[in-house]
C-alpha positions in Angstrom: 11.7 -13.1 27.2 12.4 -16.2 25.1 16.1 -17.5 24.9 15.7 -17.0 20.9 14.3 -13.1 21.7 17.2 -12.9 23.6 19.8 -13.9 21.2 18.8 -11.9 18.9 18.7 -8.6 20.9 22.2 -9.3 22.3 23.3 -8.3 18.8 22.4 -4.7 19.2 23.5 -1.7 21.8 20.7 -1.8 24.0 19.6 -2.2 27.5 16.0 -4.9 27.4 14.0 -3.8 30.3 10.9 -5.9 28.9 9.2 -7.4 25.9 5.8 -8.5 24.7 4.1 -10.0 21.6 2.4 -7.9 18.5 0.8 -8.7 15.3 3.5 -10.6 13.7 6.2 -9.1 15.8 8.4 -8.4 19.4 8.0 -4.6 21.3 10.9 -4.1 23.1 11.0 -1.5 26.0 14.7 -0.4 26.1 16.7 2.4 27.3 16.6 4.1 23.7 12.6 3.8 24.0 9.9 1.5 22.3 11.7 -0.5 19.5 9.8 -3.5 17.5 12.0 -7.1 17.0 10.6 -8.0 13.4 11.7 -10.8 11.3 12.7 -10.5 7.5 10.4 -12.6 5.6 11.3 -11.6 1.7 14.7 -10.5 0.0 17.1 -8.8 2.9 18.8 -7.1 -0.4 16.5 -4.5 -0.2 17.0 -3.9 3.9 20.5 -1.5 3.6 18.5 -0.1 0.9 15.5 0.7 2.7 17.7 2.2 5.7 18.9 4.9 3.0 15.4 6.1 2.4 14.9 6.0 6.2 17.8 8.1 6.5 16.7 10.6 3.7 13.6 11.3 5.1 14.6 11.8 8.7 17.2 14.6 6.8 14.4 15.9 5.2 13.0 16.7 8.8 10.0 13.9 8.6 10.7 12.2 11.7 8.3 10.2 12.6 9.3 7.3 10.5 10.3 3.5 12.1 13.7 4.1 11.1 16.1 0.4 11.3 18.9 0.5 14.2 22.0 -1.4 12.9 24.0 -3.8 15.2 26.9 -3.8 17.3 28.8 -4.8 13.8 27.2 -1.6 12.3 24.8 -3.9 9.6 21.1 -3.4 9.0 20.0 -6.6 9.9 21.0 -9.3 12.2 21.7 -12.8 10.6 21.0 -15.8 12.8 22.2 -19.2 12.9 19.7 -20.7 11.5 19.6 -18.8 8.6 16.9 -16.0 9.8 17.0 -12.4 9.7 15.6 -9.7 11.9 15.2 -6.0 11.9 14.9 -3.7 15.0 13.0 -1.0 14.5 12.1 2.5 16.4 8.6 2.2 17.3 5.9 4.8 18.8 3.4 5.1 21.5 0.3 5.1 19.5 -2.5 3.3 18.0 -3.6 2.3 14.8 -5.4 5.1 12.4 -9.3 4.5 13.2 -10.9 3.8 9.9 -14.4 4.9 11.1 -13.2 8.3 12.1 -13.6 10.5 9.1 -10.9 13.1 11.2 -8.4 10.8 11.5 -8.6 9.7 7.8 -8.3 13.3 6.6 -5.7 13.7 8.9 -4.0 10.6 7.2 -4.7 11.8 3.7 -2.7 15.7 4.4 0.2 13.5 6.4 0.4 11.7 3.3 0.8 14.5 0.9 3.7 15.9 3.5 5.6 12.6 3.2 5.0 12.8 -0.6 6.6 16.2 -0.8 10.1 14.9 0.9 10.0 11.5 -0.6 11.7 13.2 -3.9 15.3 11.8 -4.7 16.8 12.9 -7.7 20.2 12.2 -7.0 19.8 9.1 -4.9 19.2 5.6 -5.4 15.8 5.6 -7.2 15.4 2.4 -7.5 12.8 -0.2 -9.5 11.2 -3.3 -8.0 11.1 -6.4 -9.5 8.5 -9.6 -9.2 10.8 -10.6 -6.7 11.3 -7.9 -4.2 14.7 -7.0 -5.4 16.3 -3.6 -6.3 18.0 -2.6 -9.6 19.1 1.2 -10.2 16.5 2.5 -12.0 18.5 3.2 -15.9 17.3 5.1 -19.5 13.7 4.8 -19.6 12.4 2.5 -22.7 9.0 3.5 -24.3 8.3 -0.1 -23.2 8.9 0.6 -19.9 6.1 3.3 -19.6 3.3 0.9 -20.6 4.4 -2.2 -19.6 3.4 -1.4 -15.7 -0.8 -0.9 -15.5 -1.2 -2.2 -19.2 0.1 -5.6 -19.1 -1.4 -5.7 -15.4 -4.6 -4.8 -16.5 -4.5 -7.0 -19.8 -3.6 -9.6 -17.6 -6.2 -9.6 -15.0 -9.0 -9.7 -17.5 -6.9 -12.7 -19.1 -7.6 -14.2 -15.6 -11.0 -13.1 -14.9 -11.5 -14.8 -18.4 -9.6 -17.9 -17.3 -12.3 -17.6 -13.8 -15.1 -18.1 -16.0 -14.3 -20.4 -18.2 -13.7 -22.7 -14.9 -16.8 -21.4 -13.1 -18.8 -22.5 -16.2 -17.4 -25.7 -16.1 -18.1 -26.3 -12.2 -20.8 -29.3 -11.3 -22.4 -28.5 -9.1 -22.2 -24.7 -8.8 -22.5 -23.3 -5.2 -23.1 -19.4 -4.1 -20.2 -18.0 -5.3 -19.9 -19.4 -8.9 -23.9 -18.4 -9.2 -22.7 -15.0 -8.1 -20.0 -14.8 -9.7 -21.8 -15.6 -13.3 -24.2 -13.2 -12.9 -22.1 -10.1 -12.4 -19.4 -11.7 -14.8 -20.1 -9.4 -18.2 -20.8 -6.2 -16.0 -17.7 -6.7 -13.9 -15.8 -7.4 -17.0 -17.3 -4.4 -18.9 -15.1 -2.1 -16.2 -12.0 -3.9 -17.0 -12.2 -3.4 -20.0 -13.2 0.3 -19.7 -10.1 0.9 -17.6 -7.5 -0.8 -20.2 -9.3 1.9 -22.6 -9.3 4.7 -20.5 -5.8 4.3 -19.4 -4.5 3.9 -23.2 -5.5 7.3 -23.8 -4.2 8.7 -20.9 -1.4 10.6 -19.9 -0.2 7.9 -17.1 2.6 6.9 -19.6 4.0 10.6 -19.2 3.5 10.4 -15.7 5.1 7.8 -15.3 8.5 9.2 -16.8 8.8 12.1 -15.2 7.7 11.0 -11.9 11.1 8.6 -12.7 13.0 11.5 -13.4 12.3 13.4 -10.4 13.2 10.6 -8.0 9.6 10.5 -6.6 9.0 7.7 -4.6 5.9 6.0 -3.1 5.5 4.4 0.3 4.0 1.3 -1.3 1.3 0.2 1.6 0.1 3.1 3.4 -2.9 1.9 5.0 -4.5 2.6 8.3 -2.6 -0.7 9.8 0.7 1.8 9.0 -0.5 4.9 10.2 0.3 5.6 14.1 -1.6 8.2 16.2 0.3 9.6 18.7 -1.7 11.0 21.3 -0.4 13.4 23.8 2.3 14.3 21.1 1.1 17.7 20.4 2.1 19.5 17.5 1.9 23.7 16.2 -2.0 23.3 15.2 -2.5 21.8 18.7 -4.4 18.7 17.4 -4.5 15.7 20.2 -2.3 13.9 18.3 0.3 13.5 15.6 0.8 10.5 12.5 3.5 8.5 12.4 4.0 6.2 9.4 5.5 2.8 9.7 6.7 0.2 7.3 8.3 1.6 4.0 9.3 -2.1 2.9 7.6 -1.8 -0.1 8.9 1.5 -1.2 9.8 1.8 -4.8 9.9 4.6 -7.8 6.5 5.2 -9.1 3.7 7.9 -9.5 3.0 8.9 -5.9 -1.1 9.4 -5.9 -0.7 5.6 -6.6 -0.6 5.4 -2.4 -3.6 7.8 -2.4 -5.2 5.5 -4.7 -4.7 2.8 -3.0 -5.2 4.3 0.3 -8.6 5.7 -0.4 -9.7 3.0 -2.2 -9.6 1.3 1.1 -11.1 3.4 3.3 -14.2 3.8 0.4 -14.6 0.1 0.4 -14.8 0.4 4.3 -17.4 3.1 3.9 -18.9 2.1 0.7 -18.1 4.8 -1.4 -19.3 8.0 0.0 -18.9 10.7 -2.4 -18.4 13.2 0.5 -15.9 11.3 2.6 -13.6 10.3 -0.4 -13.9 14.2 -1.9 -12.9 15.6 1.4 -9.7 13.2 1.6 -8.8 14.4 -1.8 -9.1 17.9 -0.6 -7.2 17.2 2.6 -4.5 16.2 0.3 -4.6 18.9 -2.2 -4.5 20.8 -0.1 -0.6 20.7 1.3 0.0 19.2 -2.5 -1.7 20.1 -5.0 -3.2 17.5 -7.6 -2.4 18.0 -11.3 -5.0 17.1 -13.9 -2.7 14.4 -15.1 -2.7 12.6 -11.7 -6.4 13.1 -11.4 -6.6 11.3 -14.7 -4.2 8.6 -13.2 -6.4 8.5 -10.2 -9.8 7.8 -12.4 -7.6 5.1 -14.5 -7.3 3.1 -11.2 -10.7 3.6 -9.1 -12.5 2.3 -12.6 -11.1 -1.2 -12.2 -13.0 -3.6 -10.5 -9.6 -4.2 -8.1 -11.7 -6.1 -5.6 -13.7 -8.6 -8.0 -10.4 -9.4 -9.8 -8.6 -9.9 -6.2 -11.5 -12.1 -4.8 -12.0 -14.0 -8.4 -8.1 -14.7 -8.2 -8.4 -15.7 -4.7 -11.2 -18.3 -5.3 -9.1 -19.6 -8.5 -5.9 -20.4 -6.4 -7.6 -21.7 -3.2 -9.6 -25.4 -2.9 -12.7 -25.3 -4.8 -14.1 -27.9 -2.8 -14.8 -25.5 0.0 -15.1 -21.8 -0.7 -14.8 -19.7 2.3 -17.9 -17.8 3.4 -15.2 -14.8 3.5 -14.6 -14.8 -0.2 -18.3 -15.1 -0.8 -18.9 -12.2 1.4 -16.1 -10.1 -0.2 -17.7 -11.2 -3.5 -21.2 -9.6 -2.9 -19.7 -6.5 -1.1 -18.1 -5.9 -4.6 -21.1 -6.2 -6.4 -23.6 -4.5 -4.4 -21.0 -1.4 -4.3 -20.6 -1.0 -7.9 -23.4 1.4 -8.2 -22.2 3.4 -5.3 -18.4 3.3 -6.8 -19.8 4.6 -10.3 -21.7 7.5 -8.6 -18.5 8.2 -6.8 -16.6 8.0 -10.4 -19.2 10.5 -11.7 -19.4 13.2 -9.1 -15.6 12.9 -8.2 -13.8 12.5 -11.9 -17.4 13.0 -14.2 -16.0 9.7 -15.7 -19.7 7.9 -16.8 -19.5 4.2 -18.6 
């Protein structure tokens, strides 16, 4: 153990019997179990915060959640000399979510729709989140704040993809990626735009404001990287294993199948839109919570946007142009070759057709 690690874990109740590196973080063998030593990279206003939603859920009876110890002084975080800020956190015996096993995924897809059904708050601190990672209690809903969320973000990224290709044009001489990028520019474009339309005549705006007034809140990230499998943690149903879910940091107030959007649209890209796999996560989740049609509608609005163009586009605009990485090129051509796959997959699943 390092003298720093050390420090550090002498603020807290806790016996060390031994310590080793992880992605980005310390696990800590101690007599309370596996903990994880993590330091606080954004705004720490959010940390006492995010041990009350920790705290609700666990009330709730969802337990397996990396819930925050506090220190000897009873605070949330511990504060360092030098100005740095750490979190220890209970951790689990487990292993990532396998993204090539279509069990695990539907597994992953009904344990989201249970965490969904608890992370409901009326009466608590249903908070918004700003640019900057900060917290303000959520007050009287404005009309302006009901479009102001995917609206101006979608208005916005077409600005940019429109910004993209004015600069592309403009390159001398153009390499693979500005070639590429040209050539799918007006098709790519098109499903921007057909979003911004689609959502504008949607219900999201309605969604929106009552998912607000119920207290609902998302997770914010739930990937597979956030998804434990606990094997040899058997549950009623006798399954080999059972899901914890890890790092809520970006939790805020919002329409909840926005982490089933952004969950599936993850594992589709992964396995290039199979109309089968993503219809059978959808079912796994309807299945312990229902889907209205509004949230289906809210589901179409955000799998028509061509997220990962706009991402890698953006990417290539804020990085050195001298030397594109063959990774954004790659993740360029993934997201053109799977647009035809992806508008199948909007046609079976939502009979959306541009």
């Amino acid at each position: 153990m390092q003298e720093y690690e050390r420090a550090v874990l002498e603020k807290y109740d806790i016996d060390v019997i031994g310590t080793r590196k992880t992605r980005g973080a310390i696990l800590c063998e101690t007599n309370l179990g596996l903990l994880l030593l993590k330091e606080v990279k954004g705004s720490e206003k959010r940390i006492p915060v995010l041990c009350g939603v920790y705290d609700f859920l666990q009330r709730q009876g969802y337990e397996k959640v990396d819930h925050i110890l506090k220190t000897k002084e009873g605070e949330c975080a511990a504060r360092m000399e030098d100005g740095s800020v750490y979190v220890l956190k209970r951790w689990f015996q487990g292993r990532e979510c396998d993204v090539r096993k279509p069990a695990e995924l539907l597994s992953a897809s009904g344990n989201l729709a249970k965490l969904h059904m608890v992370m409901r708050w009326p009466d608590g601190p249903v908070r918004e989140t700003g640019l900057n990672g900060e917290t303000k209690p959520a007050g009287k809903m404005k009309k302006s704040d009901l479009t102001e969320g995917l609206e101006s973000e979608y208005l916005r990224h077409n600005r940019e993809l429109s910004k993209v290709r004015k600069f592309v044009r403009s390159v001398s001489p153009k390499g693979e990626f500005e070639y590429a990028f040209l050539r799918c520019f007006d098709q790519m474009y098109q499903w921007g735009e057909a979003a911004l339309q689609e959502l504008m005549t949607s219900g999201c705006g309605k969604l929106l404001k009552e998912s607000r007034r119920q207290g609902c809140m998302v997770h914010g990230e739930y990937n597979y990287h956030n998804i434990l499998m606990i094997q040899g943690d058997y549950n009623y149903r006798k399954e080999p294993y059972r899901i914890a879910t890890t790092n809520f940091e970006k939790f805020k107030s919002d329409v909840q199948v926005e982490d089933l959007y952004y969950f599936l649209r993850k594992v589709m890209e992964k396995h290039g839109w199979k109309v089968r796999l993503g219809d059978n996560m959808l079912n796994a989740y309807a299945a312990i919570r229902p889907l209205s049609e509004a949230e289906m509608e809210y589901l179409c609005v955000r799998f028509i946007y061509p997220e990962k163009f706009w991402k890698t586009a953006d990417s290539y605009y804020r990085s050195n142009k001298a030397w594109v990485s063959s990774k954004n090129i790659e993740k360029l051509q993934t997201a053109i070759h799977q647009t035809e796959e992806k508008k199948r997959f909007l046609e079976e699943i939502f009979s959306f057709h541009l």
